[in-house]
N, C-alpha and C positions, 0 to 999 in steps of 0.2 A: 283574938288579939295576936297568936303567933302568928297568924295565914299572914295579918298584915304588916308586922313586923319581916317575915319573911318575901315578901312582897317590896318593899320598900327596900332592904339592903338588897334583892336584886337588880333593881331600877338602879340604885345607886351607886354599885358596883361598874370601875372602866369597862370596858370593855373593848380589846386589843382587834382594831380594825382586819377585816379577815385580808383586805388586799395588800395590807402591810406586812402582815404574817406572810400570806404565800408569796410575794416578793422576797422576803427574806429567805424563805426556802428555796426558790429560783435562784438567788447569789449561792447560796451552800450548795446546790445540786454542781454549781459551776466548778465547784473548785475537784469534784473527778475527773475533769477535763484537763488532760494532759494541754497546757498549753506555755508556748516559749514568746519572750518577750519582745517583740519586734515593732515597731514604731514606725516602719515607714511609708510611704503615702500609696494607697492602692485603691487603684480605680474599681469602683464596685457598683451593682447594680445597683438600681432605685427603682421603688422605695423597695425596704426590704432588703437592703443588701449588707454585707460582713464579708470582715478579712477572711480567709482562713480558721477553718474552726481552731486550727494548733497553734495560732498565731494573734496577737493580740496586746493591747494594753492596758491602763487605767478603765479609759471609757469606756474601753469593752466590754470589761466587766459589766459596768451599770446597761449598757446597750443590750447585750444580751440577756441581761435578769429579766429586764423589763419586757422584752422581746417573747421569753416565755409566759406572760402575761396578756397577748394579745399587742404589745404597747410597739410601736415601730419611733424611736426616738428619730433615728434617720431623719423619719418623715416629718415627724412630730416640729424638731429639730428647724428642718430645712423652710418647713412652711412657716413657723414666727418669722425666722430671720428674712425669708424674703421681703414679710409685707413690715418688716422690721428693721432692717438693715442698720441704721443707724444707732437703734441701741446696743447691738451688737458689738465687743471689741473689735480694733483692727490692728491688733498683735502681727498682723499675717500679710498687713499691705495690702487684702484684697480688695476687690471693689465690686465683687460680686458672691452672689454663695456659689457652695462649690460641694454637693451633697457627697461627694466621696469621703470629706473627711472632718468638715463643719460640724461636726456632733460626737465626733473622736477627739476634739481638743474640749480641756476642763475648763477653763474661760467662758468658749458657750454655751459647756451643761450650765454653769454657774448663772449667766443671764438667762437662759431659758429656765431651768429649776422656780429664780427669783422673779419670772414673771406670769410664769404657769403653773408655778405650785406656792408653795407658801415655805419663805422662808423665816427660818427659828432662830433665836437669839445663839450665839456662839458662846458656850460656858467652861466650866472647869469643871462642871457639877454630871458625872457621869449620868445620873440618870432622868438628866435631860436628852439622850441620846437612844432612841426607841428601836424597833426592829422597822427594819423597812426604811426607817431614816437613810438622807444621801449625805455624806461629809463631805468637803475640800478640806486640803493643806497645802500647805508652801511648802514642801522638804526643802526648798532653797528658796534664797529672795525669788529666784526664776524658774522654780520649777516647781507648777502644781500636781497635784494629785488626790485621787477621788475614789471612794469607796463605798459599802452600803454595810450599814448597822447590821445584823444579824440576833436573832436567838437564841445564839450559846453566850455562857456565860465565859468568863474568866475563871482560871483556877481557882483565883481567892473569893471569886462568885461578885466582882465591886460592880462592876459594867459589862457591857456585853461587845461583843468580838465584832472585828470589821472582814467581811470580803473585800479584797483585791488585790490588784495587780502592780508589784513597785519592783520588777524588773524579776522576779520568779516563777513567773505563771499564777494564774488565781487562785488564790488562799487564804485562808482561816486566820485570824493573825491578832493579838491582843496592840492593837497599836491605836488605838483612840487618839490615846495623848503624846503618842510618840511626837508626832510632828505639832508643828505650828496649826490651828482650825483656821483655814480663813474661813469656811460656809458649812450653813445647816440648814438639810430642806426635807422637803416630804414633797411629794409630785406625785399625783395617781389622778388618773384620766376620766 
């Protein structure tokens, strides 16, 4: 009777998806990476391509995690939005994609995340926010910003810490609730 008792609370026990974990460890390996905050428009290879390893922003954060993953967002990225175009915002006036930097703005992680991955309710309830999870916020009515859940805890141990990048280079940062959530997603290939 224990084998099957023991048996059943294994079955039934979560169990923390392994590519969400190493994702999360991909963000945290990021933040050794001396990197300065620089935002401006850099023509880059494709697919496969990035700014500057010292250089970078919000999205790069999540671009590179995923990147160490196998995951080329770039591409990822650039291929919805072609055969997609109009679901896409047009923030940017453009009228065509433009893979140098189409997957650097938070707008079209947000539409790509919400059509390729699966997007989660937006709460107040910390631990609806898993590791490997991707966040958006508005720090201002006009200006977003994007992060990825990680595996460490908080001091007071409530939720778990964000990687990224809000103009100091990528870091470790208890900021969950600091801003406004607009989005919450999970995206794995």
């Amino acid at each position: 009777m224990k084998y099957f008792a023991l048996l059943f609370l294994l079955v039934t026990l979560p169990v923390q998806d392994s590519f969400y974990a190493r994702l999360s460890d991909a963000a945290l390996s990021l933040t050794k990476d001396h990197v300065t905050y620089i935002g401006d428009y850099v023509k880059i290879p494709y697919p496969n391509g990035d700014v500057p390893k010292n250089t970078g922003v919000c999205t790069d954060v999540i671009i590179r995690a995923y990147r160490k993953l196998g995951i080329d967002l770039q591409k990822e990225v650039h291929e919805d939005m072609k055969a997609n175009f109009s679901k896409y915002p047009k923030n940017w006036g453009l009228k065509s994609t433009d893979t140098n930097i189409d997957h650097r703005r938070v707008p079209n992680l947000q539409t790509f995340f919400s059509r390729k991955g699966t997007s989660l309710p937006v709460t107040k309830n910390a631990a609806d926010y898993k590791p490997g999870d991707i966040v958006t916020w508005m720090i201002t009515p006009s200006l977003p910003h994007i992060g990825i859940v990680v595996n460490k805890k908080t001091k007071d141990g409530k939720r778990y810490m964000i990687v990224h990048n809000v103009g100091r280079g990528q870091e470790l940062e208890d900021c969950l609730f600091l801003y406004d959530i607009s989005g919450h997603y999970r995206y794995k290939k």
